[in-house]
Kinemage of the C-alpha trace (Angstrom):
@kinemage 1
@onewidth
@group {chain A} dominant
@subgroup {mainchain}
@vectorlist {calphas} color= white
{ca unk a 1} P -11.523 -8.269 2.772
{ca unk a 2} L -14.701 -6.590 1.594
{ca unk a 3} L -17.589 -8.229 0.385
{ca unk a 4} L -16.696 -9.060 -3.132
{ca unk a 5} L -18.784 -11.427 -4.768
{ca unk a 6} L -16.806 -11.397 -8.044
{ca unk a 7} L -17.177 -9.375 -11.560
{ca unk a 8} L -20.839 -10.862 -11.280
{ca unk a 9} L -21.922 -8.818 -8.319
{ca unk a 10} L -21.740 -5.596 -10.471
{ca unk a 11} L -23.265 -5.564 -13.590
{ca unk a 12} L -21.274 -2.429 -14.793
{ca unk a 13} L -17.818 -4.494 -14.294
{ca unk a 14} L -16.588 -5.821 -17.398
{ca unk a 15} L -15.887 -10.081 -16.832
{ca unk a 16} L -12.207 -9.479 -16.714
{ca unk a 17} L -12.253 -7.037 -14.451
{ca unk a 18} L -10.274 -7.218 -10.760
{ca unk a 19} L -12.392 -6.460 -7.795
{ca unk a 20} L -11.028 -3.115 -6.301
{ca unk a 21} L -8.775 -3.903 -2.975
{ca unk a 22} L -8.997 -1.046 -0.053
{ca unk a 23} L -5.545 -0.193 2.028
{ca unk a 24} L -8.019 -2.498 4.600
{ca unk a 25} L -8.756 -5.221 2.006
{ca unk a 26} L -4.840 -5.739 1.201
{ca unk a 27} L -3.558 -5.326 4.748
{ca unk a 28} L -5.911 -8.333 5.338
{ca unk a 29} L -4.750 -10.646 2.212
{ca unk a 30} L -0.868 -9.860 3.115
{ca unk a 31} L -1.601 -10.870 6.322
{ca unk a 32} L -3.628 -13.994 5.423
{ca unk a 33} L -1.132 -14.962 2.831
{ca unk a 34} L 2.206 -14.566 4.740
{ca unk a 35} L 2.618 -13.924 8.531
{ca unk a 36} L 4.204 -16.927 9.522
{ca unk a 37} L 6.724 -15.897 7.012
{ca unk a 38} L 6.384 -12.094 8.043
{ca unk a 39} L 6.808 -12.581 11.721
{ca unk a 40} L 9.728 -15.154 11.423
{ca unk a 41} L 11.823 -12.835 9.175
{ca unk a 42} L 11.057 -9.584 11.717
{ca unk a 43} L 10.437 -6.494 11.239
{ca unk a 44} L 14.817 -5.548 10.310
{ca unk a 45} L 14.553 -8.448 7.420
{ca unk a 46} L 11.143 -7.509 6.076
{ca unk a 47} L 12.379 -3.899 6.213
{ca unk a 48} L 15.501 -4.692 4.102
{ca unk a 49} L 13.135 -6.174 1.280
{ca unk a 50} L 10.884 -3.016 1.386
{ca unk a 51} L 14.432 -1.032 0.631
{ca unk a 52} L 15.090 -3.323 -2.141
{ca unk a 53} L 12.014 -3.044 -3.927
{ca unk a 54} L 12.414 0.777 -3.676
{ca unk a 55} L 15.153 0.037 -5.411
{ca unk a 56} L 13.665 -1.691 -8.163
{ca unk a 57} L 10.738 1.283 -8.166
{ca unk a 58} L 13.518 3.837 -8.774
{ca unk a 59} L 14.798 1.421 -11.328
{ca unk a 60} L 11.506 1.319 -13.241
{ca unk a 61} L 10.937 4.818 -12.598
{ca unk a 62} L 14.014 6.059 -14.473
{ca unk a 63} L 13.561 2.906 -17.349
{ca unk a 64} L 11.158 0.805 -17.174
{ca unk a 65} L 7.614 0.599 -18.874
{ca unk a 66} L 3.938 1.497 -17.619
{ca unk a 67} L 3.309 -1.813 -16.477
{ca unk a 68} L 7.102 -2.534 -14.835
{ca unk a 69} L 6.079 0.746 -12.677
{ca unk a 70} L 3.042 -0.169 -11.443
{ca unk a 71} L 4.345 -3.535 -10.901
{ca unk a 72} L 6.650 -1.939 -8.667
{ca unk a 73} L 4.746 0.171 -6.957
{ca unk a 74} L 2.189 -2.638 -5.683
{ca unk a 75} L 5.846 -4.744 -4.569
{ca unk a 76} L 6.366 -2.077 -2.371
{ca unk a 77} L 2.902 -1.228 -1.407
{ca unk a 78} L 2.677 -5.029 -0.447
{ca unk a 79} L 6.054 -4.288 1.617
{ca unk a 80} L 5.217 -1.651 3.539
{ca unk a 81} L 2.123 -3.511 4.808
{ca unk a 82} L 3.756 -6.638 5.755
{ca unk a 83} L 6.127 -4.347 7.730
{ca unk a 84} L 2.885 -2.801 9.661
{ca unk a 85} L 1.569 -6.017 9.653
{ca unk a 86} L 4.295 -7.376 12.095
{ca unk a 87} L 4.454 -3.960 13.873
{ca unk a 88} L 0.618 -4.445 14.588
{ca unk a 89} L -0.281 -1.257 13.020
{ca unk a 90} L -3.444 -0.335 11.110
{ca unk a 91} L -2.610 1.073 8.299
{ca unk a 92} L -6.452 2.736 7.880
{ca unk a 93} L -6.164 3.627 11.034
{ca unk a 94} L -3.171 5.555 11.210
{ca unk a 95} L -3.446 7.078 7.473
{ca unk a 96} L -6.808 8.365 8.630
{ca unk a 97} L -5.595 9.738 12.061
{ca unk a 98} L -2.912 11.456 10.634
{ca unk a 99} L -3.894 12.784 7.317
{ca unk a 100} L -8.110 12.704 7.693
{ca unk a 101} L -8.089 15.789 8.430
{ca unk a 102} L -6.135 17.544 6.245
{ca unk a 103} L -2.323 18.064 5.920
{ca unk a 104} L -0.797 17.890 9.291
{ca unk a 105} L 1.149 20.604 9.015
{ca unk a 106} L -1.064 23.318 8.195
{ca unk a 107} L -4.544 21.386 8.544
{ca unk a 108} L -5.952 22.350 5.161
{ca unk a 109} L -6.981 19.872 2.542
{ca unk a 110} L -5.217 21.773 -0.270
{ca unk a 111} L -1.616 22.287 1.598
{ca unk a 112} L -0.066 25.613 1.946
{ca unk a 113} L 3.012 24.422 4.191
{ca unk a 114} L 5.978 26.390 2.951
{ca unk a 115} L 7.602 22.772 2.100
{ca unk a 116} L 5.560 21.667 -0.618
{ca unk a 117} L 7.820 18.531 -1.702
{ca unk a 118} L 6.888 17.185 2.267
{ca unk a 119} L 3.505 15.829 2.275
């Protein structure tokens, strides 16, 4: 994880404040907190739980509150790490490679593909 020293290391922060976590950063934490977990389920069972928290996502998406949303979001955030996690893929890595330079389709930064729901 980066080098966070806590709320105390930048003045601006308020106190209560959570220390801002890179795609690097939580890769890292997911991976500290569970691989023995992660690599004894696999990458099928660890996918299965990714599916079901999309599940909840669309759930919260259609009903639930601000806070149920992002709730669900970072579930399946967290998910789709552990599954590259036991794949032994960077995630910064392969975000950057394939989208650094603009959209791979049409290699602009502001797409013009003819699909525009596709990123």
């Amino acid at each position: 994880m980066s080098d966070h020293s806590g709320p105390a290391a930048d003045p601006s922060r308020p106190a209560d404040a959570r220390p801002e976590i890179t795609l690097a950063d939580l890769q890292q934490l997911i991976r500290k907190m569970y691989t023995e977990k992660d690599v004894a389920r696999g990458i099928d069972g660890t996918f299965m739980w990714l599916i079901e928290e999309v599940g909840e996502l669309a759930s919260a998406l259609r009903e639930g509150t601000k806070e149920e949303r992002s709730a669900e979001f970072a579930d399946v955030l967290a998910w789709l790490v552990t599954i590259a996690n036991v794949a032994g893929v960077d995630l910064t890595e392969a975000v950057a490679r394939k989208y650094g330079s603009g959209c791979p389709g049409c290699g602009r930064f502001v797409c013009t593909c003819p699909d525009a729901g596709k990123p």
